[in-house]
C-alpha positions in Angstrom: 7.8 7.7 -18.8 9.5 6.0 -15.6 7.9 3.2 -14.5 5.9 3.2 -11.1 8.0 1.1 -8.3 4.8 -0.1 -6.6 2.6 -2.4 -8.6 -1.0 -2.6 -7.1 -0.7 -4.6 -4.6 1.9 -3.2 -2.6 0.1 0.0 -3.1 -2.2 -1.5 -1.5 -0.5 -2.8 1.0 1.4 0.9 2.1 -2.4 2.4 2.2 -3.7 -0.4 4.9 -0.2 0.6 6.9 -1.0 4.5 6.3 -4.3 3.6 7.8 -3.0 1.3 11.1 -0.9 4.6 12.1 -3.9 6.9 11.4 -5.6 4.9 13.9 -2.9 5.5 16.3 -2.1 8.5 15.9 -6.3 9.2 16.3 -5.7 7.9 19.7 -3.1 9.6 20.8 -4.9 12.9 20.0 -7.7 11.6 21.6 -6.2 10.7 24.8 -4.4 14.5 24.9 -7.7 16.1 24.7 -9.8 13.3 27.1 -7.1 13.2 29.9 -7.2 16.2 31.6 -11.2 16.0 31.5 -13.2 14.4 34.3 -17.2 15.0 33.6 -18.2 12.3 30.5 -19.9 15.3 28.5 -16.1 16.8 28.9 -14.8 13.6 27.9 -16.8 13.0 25.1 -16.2 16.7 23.7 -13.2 16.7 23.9 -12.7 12.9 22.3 -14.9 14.2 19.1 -12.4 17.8 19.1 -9.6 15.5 19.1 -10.8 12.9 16.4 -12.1 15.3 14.4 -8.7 17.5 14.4 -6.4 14.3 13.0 -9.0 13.3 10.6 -8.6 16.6 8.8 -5.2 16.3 9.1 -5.3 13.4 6.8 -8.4 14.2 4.7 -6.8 18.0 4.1 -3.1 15.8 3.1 -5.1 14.1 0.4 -7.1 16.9 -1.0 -4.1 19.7 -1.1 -2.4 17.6 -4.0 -5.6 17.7 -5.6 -5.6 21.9 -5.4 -2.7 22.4 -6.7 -2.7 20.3 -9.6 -6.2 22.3 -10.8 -3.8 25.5 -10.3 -5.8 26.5 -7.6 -2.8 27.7 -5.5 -4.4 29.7 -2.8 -6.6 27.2 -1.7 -3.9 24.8 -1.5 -1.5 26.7 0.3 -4.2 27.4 2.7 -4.8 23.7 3.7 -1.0 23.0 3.4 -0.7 25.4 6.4 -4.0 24.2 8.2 -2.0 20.9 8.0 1.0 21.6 9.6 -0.8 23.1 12.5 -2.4 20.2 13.2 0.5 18.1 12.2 2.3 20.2 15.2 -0.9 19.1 17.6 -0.4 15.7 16.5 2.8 15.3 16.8 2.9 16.7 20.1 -0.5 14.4 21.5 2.0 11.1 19.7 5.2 12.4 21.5 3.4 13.3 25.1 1.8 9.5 24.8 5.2 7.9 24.3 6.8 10.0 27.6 3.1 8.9 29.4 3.4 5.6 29.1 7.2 5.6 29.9 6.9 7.4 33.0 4.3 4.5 34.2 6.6 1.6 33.4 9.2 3.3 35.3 7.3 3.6 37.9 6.5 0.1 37.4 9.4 -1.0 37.7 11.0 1.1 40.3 7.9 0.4 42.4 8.9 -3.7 42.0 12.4 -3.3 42.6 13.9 -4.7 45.8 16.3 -1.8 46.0 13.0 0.2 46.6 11.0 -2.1 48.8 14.2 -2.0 51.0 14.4 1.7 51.4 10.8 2.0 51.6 10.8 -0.4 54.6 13.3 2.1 56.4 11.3 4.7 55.8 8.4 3.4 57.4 10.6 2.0 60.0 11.9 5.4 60.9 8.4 6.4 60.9 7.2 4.5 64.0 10.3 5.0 65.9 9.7 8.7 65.4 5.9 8.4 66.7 6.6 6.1 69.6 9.3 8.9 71.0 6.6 11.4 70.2 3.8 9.8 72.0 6.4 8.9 75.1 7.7 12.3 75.2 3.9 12.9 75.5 3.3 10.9 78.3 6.4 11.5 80.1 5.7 15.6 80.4 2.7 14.4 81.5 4.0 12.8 84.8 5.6 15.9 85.5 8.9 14.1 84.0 9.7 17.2 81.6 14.0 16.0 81.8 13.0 13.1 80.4 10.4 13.7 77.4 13.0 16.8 76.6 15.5 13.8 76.1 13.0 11.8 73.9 11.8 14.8 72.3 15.9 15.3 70.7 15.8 11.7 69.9 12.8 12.3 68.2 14.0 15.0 66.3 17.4 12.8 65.3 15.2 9.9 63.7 13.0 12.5 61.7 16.2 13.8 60.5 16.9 10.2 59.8 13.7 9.7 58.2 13.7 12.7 55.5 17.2 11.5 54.5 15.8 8.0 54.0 13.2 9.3 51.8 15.7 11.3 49.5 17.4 8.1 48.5 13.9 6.4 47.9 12.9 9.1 45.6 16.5 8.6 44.1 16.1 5.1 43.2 16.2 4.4 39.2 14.5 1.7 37.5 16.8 -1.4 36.9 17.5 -1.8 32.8 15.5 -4.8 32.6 13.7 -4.6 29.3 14.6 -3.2 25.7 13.3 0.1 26.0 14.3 1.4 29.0 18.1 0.2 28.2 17.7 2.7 25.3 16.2 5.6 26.7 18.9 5.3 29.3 21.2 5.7 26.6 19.4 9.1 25.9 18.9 10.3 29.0 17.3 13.6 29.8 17.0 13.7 26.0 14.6 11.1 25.6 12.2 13.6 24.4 14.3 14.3 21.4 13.8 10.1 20.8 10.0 10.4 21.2 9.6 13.5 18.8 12.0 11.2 16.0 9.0 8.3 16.7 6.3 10.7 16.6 7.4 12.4 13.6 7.4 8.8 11.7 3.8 7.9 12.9 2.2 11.1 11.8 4.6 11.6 8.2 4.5 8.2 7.0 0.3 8.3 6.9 0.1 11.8 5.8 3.0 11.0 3.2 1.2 8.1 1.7 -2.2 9.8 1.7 -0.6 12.6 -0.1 0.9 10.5 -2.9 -1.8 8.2 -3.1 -4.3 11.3 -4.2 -1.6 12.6 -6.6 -1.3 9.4 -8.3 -4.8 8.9 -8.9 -5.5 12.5 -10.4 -5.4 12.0 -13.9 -4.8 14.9 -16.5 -6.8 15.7 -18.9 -5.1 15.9 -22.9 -8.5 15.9 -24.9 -7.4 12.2 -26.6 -10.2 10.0 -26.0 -10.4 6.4 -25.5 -13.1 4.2 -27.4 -15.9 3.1 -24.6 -15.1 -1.1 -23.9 -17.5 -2.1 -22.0 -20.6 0.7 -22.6 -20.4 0.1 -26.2 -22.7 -3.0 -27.5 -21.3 -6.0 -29.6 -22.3 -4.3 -33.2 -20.7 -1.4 -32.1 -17.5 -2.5 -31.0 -17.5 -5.0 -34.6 -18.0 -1.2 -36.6 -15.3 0.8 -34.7 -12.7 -2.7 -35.3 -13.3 -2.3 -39.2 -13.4 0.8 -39.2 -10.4 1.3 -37.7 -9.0 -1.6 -40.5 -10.1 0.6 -43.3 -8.5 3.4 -42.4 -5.4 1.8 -41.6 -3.3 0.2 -44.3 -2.7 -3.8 -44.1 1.0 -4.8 -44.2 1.5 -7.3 -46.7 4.6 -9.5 -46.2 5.0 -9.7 -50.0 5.0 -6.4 -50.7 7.5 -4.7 -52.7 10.5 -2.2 -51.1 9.4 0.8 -52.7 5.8 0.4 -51.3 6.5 -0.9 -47.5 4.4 0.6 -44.9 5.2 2.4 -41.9 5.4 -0.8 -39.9 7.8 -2.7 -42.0 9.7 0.6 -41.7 9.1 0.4 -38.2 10.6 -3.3 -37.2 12.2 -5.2 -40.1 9.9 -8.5 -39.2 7.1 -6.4 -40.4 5.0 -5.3 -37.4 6.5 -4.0 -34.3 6.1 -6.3 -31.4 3.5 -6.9 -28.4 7.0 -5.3 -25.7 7.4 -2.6 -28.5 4.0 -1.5 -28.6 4.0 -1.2 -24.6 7.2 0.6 -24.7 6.1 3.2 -27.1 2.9 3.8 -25.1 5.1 4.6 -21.5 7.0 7.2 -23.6 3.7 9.0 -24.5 3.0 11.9 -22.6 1.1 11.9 -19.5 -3.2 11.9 -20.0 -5.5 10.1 -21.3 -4.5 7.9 -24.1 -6.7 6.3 -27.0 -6.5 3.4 -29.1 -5.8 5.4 -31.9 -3.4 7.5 -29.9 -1.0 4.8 -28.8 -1.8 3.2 -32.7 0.1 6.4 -34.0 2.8 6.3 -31.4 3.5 2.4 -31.7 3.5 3.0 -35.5 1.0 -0.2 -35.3 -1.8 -1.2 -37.2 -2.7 -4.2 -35.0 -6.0 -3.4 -33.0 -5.9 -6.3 -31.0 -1.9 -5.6 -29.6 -3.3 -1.7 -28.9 -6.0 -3.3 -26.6 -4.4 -6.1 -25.2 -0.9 -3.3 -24.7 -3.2 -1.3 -22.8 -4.7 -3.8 -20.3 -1.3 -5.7 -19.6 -0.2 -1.7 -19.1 -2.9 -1.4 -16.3 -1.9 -4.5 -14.8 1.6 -3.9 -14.4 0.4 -0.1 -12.9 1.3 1.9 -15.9 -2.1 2.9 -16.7 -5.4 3.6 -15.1 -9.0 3.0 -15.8 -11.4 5.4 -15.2 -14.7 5.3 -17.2 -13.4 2.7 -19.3 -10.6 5.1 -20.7 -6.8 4.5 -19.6 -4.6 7.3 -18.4 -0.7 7.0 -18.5 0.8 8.6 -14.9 
């Protein structure tokens, strides 16, 4: 048996982090579906469509494991491919929300520039220029001066020529690189989308990764070996199981003669295998359920009090765990 590389508590700690990106991926769905609504009975519809959508995600990530270890392969395969339809909504809902908010802090910035409060002054310069020839055009034909408003009319016409040019370079103005992630998605370009998909793709696996393990590690299976009850059990009881577990089992006697040594002096030539020993033989075991008298016959140990105290040091380190008050090796 390998050992686990996460004890307990960073297991813990990678379920509170699958959670934090749950959340956010949660809102991101909820914002896709709440956006284009404007009524709040829309709104709230559609927020309670969208929450309930991701939540399954997740919920349908943890329970697909769970199928397929009780061989129930249809079902399974059924929520693995509910999953990755919604997966492919949620991904999308993360990926739209990056390219959201980075349109608005381009126009942010572009907005604050002084390369585009510049051009946007022209603009509006060109603007009134080509309204005061208008209006004295206007008044000109109205004099009966028709030569002259013609002539005020073509200059008119030049400075709203001017005008629409202006306003092509203000739409061309880019935002300045002034903070960390628009210096890199100027790096991407046009394929910034491909960036926000990667990012997207990490929010959404990582939770729905962790979810899944974490439901496959606590599924234990079933061998038919069953543990002695610790805590259920009452003092008299727990006294008659210990001797009768010594009777059955033969004492090792440190004076006893060669031709009559025990499996334990056979075992480890100081005469009873040690407290390490006895752990290691119960990580080779298969996986299941394992019993005190179970891990006794695979230790080759007669000592009770190691077999207990091998077990909860086991469930400590993450080896083993402990369901009903019976231990199960993963």
């Amino acid at each position: 048996m390998k050992p686990l590389i996460l004890n307990t508590t960073e297991r813990t700690i990678m379920l509170i982090l699958a959670l934090v990106l749950a959340a956010v991926s949660v809102v991101c769905e909820v914002l896709l579906f709440t956006e284009q609504t404007t009524l709040p009975i829309d709104k709230a519809l559609a927020g309670i469509i969208g929450l309930a959508l991701v939540c399954f995600q997740f919920l349908f990530a943890a329970t697909a494991p769970k199928l397929w270890q009780a061989k129930k392969h249809v079902a399974a395969g059924a929520m693995y491919f509910i999953t990755a339809i919604l997966f492919t909504i949620s991904l999308s809902a993360t990926a739209g929300f990056f390219e959201s908010r980075y349109q608005d802090n381009q126009q942010t910035q572009i907005q604050s520039s002084n390369d585009y409060i510049l051009k946007k002054s022209v603009v509006e310069d060109l603007a009134q220029q080509e309204k005061t020839l208008t209006e004295s055009a206007a008044k000109s034909k109205e004099n009966g001066n028709t030569w002259n408003a013609g002539q005020l009319l073509i200059q008119a016409d030049k400075i709203s020529t001017l005008r629409r040019e202006a306003i092509n370079n203000l739409n061309a103005t880019t935002a300045p690189n002034t903070d960390a992630t628009t210096a890199l998605v100027s790096v991407f370009g046009a394929g910034r989308w491909a960036l926000w998909i990667a990012l997207a793709a990490l929010v959404d696996l990582c939770p729905l990764i962790a979810f899944a393990s974490y439901s496959t590690r606590q599924t234990p299976v079933k061998t038919g070996i069953t543990a002695p009850s610790t805590k259920s059990e009452t003092p008299s009881q727990t006294l008659k199981q210990q001797e009768t577990l010594n009777e059955e089992t033969p004492n090792v006697s440190p004076n006893s003669e060669p031709n009559t040594q025990t499996e334990d002096t056979k075992h480890n030539e100081t005469g009873r295998p040690t407290l390490e020993e006895i752990k290691q033989a119960i990580k080779e075991m298969p996986n299941g359920e394992i019993g005190v008298r179970a891990a006794m016959r695979a230790s080759k140990s007669t000592n009770y009090k190691w077999i207990k105290q091998a077990l909860r040091e086991l469930h400590e380190d993450g080896y083993l765990t402990l369901e009903n008050n019976k231990y199960f090796l993963r």
